[in-house]
C-alpha positions as CSV (number, residue, x, y, z in Angstrom):
1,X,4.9,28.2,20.5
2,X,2.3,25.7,19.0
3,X,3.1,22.4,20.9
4,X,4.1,19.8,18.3
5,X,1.7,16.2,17.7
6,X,-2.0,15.2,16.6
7,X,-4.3,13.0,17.2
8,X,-5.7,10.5,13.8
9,X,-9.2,10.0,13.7
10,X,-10.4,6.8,11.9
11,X,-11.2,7.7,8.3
12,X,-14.6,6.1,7.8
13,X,-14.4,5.9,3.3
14,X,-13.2,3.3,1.6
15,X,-11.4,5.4,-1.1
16,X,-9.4,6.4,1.9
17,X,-7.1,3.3,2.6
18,X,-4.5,1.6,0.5
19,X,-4.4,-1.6,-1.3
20,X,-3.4,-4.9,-2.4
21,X,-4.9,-6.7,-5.0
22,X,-3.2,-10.6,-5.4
23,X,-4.7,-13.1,-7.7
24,X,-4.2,-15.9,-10.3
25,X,-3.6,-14.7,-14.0
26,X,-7.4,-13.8,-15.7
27,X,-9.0,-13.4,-12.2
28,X,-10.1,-9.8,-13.2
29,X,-7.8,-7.8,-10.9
30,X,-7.5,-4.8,-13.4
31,X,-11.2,-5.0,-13.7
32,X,-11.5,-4.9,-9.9
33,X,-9.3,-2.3,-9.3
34,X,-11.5,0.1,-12.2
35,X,-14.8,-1.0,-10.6
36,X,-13.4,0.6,-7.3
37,X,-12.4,3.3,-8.4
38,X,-16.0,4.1,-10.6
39,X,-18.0,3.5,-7.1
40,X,-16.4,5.6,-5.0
41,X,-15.8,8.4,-7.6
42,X,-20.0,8.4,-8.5
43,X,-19.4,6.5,-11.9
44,X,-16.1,8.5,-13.3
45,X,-13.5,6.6,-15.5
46,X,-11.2,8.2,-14.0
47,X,-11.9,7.0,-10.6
48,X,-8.4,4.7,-10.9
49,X,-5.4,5.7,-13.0
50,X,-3.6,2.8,-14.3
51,X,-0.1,2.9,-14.4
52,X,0.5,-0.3,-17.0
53,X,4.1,-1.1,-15.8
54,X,6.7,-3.2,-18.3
55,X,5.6,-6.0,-20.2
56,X,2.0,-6.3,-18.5
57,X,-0.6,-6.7,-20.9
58,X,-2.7,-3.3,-21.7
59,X,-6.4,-2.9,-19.8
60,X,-7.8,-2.9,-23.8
61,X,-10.0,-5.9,-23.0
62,X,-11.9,-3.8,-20.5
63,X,-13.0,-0.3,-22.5
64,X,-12.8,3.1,-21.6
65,X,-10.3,2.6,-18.5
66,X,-8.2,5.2,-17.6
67,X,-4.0,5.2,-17.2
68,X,-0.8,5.2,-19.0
69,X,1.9,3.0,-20.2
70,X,5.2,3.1,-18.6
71,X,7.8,0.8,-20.4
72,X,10.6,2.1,-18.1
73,X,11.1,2.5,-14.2
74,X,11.9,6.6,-16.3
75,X,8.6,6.6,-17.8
76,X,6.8,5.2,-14.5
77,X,9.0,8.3,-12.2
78,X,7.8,10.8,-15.2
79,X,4.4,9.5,-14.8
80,X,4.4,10.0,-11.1
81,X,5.9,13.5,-11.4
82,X,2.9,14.8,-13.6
83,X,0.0,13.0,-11.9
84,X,1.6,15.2,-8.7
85,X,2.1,18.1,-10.2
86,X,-0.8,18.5,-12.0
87,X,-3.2,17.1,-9.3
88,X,-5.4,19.4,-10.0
89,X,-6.3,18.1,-13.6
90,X,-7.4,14.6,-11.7
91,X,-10.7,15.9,-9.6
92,X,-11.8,12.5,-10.0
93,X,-9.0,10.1,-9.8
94,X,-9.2,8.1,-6.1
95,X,-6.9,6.1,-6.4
96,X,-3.3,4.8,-8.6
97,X,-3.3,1.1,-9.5
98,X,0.6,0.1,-9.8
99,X,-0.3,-3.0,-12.6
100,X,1.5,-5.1,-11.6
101,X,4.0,-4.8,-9.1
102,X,5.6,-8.2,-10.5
103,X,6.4,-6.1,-13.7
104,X,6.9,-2.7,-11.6
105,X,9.8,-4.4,-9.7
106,X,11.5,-6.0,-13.2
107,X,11.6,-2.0,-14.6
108,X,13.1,-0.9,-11.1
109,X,15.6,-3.4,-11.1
110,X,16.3,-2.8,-14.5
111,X,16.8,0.7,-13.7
112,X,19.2,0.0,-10.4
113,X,21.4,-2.1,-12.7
114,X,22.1,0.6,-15.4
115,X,22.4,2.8,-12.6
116,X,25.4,1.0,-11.0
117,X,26.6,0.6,-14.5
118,X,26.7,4.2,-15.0
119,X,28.5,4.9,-11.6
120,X,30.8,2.1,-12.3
121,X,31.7,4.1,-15.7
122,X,31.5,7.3,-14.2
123,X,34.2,6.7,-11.8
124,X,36.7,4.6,-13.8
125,X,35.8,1.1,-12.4
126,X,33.9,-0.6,-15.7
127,X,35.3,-4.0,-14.3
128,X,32.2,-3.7,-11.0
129,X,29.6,-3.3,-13.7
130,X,26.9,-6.1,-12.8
131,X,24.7,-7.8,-14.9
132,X,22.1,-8.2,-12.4
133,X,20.4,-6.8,-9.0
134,X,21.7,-9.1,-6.3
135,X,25.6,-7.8,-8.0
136,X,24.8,-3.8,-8.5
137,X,26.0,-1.8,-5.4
138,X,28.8,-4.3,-4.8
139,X,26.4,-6.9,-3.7
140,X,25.8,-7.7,-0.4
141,X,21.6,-7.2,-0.7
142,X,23.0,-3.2,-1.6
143,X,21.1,-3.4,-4.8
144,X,17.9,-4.9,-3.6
145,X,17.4,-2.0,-1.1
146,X,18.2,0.6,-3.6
147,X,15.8,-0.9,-5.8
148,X,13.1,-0.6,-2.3
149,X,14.1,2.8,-1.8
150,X,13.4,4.0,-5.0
151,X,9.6,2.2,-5.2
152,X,8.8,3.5,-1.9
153,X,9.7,7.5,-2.7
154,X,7.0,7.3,-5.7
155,X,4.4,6.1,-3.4
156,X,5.3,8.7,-0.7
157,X,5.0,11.0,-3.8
158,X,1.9,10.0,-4.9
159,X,0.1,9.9,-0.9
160,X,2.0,13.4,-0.5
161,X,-0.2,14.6,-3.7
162,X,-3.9,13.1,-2.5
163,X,-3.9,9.9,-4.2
164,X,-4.3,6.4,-2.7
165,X,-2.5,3.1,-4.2
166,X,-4.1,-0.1,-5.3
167,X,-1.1,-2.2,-6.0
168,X,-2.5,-5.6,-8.4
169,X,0.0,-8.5,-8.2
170,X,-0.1,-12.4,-9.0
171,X,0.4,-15.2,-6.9
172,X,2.8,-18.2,-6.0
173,X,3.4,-20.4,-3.4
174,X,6.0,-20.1,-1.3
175,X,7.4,-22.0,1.6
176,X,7.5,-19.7,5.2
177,X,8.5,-20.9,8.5
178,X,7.5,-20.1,11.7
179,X,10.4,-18.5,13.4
180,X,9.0,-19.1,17.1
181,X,8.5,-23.1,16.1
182,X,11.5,-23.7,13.8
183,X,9.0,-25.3,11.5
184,X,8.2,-24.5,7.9
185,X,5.0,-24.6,5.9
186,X,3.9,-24.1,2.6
187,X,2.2,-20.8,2.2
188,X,0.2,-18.8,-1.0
189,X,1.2,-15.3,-1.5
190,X,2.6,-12.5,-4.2
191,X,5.3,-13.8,-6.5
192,X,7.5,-11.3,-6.3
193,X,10.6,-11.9,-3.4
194,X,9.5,-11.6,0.3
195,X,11.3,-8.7,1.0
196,X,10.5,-6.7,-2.0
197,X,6.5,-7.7,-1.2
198,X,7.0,-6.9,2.9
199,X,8.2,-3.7,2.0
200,X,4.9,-2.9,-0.4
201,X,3.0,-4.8,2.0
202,X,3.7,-2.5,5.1
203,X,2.5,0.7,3.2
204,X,-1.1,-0.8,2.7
205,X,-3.9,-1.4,4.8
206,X,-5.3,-5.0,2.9
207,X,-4.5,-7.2,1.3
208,X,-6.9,-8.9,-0.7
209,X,-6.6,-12.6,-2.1
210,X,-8.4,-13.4,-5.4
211,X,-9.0,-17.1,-6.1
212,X,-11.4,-19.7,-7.8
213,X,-13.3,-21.9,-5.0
214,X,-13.9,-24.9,-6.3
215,X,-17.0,-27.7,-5.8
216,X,-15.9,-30.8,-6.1
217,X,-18.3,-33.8,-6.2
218,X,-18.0,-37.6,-5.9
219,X,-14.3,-37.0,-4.7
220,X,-12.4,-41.1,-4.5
221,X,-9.0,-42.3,-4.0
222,X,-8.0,-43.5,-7.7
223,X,-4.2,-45.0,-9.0
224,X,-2.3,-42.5,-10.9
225,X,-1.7,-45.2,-14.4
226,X,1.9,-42.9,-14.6
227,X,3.1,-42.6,-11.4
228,X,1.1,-45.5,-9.6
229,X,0.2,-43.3,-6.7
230,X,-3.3,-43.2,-5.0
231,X,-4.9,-39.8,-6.1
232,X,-8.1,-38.1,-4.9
233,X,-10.1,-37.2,-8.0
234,X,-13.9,-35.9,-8.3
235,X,-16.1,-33.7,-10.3
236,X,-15.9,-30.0,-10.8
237,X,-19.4,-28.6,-11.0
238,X,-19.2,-25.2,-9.7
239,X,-16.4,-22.8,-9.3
240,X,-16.7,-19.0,-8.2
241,X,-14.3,-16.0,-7.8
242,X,-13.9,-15.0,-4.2
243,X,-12.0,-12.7,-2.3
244,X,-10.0,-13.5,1.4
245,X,-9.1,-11.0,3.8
246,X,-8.0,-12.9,6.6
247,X,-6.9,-16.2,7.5
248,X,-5.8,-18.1,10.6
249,X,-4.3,-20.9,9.4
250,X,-1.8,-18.7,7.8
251,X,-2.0,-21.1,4.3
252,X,-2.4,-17.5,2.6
253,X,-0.2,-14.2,2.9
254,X,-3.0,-12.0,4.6
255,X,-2.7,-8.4,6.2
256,X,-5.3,-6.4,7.5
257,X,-5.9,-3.1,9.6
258,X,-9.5,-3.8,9.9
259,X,-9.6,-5.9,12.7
260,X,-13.5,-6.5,12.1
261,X,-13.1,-7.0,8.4
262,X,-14.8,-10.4,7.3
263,X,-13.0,-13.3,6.2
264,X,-14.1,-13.6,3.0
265,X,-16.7,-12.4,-0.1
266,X,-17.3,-13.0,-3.2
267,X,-15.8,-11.4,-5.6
268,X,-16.8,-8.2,-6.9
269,X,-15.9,-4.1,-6.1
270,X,-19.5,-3.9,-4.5
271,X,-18.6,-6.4,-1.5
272,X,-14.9,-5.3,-1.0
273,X,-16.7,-1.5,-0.3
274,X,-18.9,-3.1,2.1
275,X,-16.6,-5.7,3.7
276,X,-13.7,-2.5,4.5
277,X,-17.0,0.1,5.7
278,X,-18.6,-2.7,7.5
279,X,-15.5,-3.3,9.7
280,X,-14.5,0.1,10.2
281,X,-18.1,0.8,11.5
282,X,-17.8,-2.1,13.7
283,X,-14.6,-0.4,14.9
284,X,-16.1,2.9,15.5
285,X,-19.3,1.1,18.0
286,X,-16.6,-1.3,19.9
287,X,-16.2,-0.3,23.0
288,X,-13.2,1.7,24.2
289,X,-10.1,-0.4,24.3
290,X,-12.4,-4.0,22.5
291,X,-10.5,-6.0,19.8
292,X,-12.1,-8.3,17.3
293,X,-15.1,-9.3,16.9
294,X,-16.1,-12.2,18.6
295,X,-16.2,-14.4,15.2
296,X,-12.2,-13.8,14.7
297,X,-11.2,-14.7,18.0
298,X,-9.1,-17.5,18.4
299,X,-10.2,-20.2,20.7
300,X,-7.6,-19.4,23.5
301,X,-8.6,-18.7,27.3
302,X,-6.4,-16.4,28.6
303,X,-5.8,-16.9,32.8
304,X,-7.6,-13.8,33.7
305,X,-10.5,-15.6,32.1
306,X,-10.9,-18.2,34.7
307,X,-12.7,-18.0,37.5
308,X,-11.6,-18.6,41.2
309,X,-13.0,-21.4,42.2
310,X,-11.8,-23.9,39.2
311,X,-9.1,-25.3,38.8
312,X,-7.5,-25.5,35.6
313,X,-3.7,-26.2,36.0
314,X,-2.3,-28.5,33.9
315,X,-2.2,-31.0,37.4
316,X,-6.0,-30.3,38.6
317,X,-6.9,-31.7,42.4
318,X,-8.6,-35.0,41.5
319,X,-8.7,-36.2,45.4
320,X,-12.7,-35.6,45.0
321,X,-13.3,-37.7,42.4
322,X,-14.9,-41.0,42.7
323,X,-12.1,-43.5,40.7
324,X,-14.7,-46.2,38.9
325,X,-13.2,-49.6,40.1
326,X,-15.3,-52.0,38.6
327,X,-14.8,-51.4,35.0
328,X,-18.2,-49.3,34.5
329,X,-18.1,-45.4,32.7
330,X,-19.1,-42.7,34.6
331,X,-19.7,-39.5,33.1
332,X,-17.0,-36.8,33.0
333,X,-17.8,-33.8,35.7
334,X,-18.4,-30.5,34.2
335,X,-15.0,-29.4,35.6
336,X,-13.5,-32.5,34.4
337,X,-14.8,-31.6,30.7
338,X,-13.5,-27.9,31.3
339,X,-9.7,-29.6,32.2
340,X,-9.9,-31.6,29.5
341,X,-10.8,-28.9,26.7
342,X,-8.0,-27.2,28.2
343,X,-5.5,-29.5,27.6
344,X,-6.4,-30.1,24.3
345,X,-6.3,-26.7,23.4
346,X,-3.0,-26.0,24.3
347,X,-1.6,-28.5,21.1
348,X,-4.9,-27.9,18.8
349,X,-4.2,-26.1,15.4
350,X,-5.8,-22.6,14.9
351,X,-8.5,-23.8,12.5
352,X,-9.6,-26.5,15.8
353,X,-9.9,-23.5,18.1
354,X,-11.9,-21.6,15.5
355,X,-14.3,-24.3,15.1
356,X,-14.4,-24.5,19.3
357,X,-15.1,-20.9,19.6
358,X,-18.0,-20.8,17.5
359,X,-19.6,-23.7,19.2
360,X,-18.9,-22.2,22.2
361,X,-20.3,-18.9,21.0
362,X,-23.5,-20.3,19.2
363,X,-24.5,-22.2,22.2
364,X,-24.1,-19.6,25.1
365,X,-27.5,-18.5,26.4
366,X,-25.7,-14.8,26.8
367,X,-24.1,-13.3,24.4
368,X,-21.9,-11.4,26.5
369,X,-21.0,-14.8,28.5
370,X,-18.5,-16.4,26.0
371,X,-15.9,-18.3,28.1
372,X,-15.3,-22.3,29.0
373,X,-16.5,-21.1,32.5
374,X,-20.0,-20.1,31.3
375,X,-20.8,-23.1,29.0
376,X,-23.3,-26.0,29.7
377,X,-22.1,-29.3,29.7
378,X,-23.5,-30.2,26.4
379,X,-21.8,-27.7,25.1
380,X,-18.3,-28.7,26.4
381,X,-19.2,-32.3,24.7
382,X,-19.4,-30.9,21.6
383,X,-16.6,-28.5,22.0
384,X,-14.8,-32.3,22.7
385,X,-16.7,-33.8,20.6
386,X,-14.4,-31.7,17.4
387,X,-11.0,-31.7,19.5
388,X,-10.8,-35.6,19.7
């Protein structure tokens, strides 16, 4: 008897992954998802199937793109069905765009409620008919995961058949907290509910963030004549499209398998390729058992990382130090800066200990010698220099 279990190699194509495509209205995510689907097909059409969901607006702006029209969360199941069945009459397709998954999720909840509707008929109990999601299934979030269930058996479906999933979705800004902290903060991400996003978001592998980045000039602090509040005004001269991948500060709703992926490109099917087959080749040449490339990591020095013979405790042994009594500066000891550092970075914010890591890394002499313990002094002063 066979013995049961594989081992998953990392698939080195693009067209191999799943995913996410988020992005103010206009942005060109329909075009963006086509593009991707062209390059990695050798210049077919049919490289992405559009699947145009509800009310979204038709790809007619764009030419000979490739996809259907599914009013209904019926027509959107049919669709599926065929594409599946009849894989073999795709050779080309790479991927199925889901456009948009704010309109995909209105036709599936649509559906859910006629649903219950129907059941409530069926069995005699018209009166627990519901007019809504959050009231279908009797309530109690009952129609919210039916409505999940049934979005995540088409994409099973559609993996099961060959195909990979770009889902395009647009953007809001929603408040998260930090469940460790008790604290809350305002964050950018897809504007459909949290949990109906978390669950599409778990069955991807990226999820990209289109926005407009902005040059402003001669910014100044001006009176608002309406509301009499000081404002900070200046001069747009330059704005481009751009696409993030990851972000520390955690101000946008990232996710990522590729750990090497860079932060951000601008925007265009050519330099998403590159950015997901850049970091999975930097994957495949890290050493066994690495993380992260030395860019992304955050600027935290883990215990194991400091050597024996300093002392970094939060109460270091200060017997040895000459105490200046007459009123004079003396300059901080290299351990002293290394204490210091320390203790700052404990409370700094993630973008602070960014910033400190790449000082830290553009000055070291070695490449491989990254850590407080190997840094000169000038470079703890200007590692200080950021954190005061």
């Amino acid at each position: 008897m066979a013995r049961r279990g594989t081992f998953y190699e990392i698939k080195k194509k693009f067209e191999d992954y799943d995913y996410i495509i988020l992005g103010v209205g206009g942005i060109g995510k329909t075009t963006l998802a086509y593009e991707l689907g062209k390059r990695v097909s050798g210049g077919s059409d049919e490289g992405t199937y559009i699947m145009t969901c509800g009310a979204e607006n038709l790809p007619d702006h764009m030419g000979r793109v490739f996809g259907e029209l599914d009013r209904t969360f019926e027509d959107f199941v049919e669709g599926v069905d065929y594409l599946c069945k009849h894989r073999d009459e795709y050779p080309d397709t790479r991927f199925i765009a889901v456009d948009s998954i704010d309109e995909w999720l209105r036709i599936v909840s649509d559906y859910v409620v006629r649903e219950w509707n129907r059941t409530c008929e069926k069995v005699g109990k018209p009166e627990e008919k519901s007019k809504n999601l959050a009231g279908s299934y009797k309530g109690f979030n009952k129609g919210e995961k039916r409505a999940i269930d049934l979005m995540i058996k088409q994409i099973i479906k559609l993996k099961d058949a060959g195909y990979h999933l770009i889902y395009i979705g647009h953007t809001a800004t929603r408040s998260a907290s930090d469940n460790m902290q008790q604290v809350k903060f305002d964050q950018l991400t897809c504007s459909i509910p949290a949990q109906f996003y978390n669950a599409i978001k778990d069955k991807a592998n990226l999820a990209v963030m289109c926005y407009f980045e902005n040059e402003i000039v001669g910014i100044k602090e001006e009176k608002n004549p309406f509301n009499k509040k000081m404002e900070k005004k200046g001069t747009l001269v330059n704005k481009k499209r751009v696409m993030l991948f990851t972000d520390d500060s955690n101000t946008v709703d990232t996710k990522t398998h590729f750990e090497y992926i860079v932060n951000k490109a601008d925007m265009s099917a050519d330099n998403l390729i590159k950015a997901v087959e850049d970091a999975i080749t930097a994957k495949l040449a890290a050493p066994v058992g690495s993380h992260k490339s030395p860019e992304m990591v955050e600027m935290a020095i883990p215990a194991s990382e400091i050597s024996s013979d300093e002392d970094l405790d939060s109460n270091p042994d200060t017997s040895d130090v000459d105490l200046d009594m007459d009123g004079t500066d003396t300059a901080p000891t290299i351990e002293e800066l290394r204490v210091e550092i320390q203790g700052k970075l404990r409370t700094a914010s993630a973008e602070m200990k960014k910033k400190a890591r790449e000082i830290l890394i553009t000055e070291a002499a070695d490449p491989e010698k990254i850590k407080l313990a190997d840094a000169t002094v000038e470079t703890l002063n200007k590692i200080l220099a950021i954190l005061d």
